[in-house]
N, C-alpha and C positions, 0 to 999 in steps of 0.2 A: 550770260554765263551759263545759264539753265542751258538754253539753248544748244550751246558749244559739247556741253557733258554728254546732250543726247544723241548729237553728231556721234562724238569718237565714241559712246556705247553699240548705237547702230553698225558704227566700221569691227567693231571687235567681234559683235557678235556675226555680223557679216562672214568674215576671216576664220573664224575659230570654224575648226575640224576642217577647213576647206582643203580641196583637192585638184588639181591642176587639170584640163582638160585631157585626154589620150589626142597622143599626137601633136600639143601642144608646144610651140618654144620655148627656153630656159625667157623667165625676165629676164634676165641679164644680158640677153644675146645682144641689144645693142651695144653693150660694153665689152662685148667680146668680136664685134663686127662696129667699128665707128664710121666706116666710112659707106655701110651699105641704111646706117640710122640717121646721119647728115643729107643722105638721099631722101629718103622715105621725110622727114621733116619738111627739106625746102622743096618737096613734089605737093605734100598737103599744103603748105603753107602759100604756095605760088598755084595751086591746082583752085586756090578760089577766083583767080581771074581768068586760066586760061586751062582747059580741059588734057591738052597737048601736052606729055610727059615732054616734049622737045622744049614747051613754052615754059611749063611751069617752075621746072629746074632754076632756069636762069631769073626767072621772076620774084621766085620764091629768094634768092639769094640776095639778088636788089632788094627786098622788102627789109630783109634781114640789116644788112647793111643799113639799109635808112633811119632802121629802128636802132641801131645803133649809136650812127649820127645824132639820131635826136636826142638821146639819152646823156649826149656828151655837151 
């Protein structure tokens, strides 16, 4: 529990007075762009097996999918 306290003290004091980069995107922007953050996810997520934006799109989607399946 000690533990956990000192976590979210680090994250507060981390954040507190923080300033966003110049030049930087809203967080939000996947929520305001979903279909260019459902890319960017099954690119990383499929770019651990194959390097190829052509490969990993479609990879990353089957993994998803599997991960899916298996959860059900």
């Amino acid at each position: 529990m000690i533990w956990g306290l000192f976590g979210m003290a680090e994250w507060v004091l981390y954040f507190f007075d923080y300033a966003s980069p110049k030049n930087h995107p809203s967080l939000l922007y996947v929520l305001e762009h979903p279909v260019v953050g459902m890319e960017y996810f099954l690119n990383s997520l499929g770019g651990a097996l194959f390097w190829e934006q052509n490969s990993a799109l479609p990879t990353g989607a089957l993994v998803s999918v599997l991960a899916v399946l298996a959860l059900l």
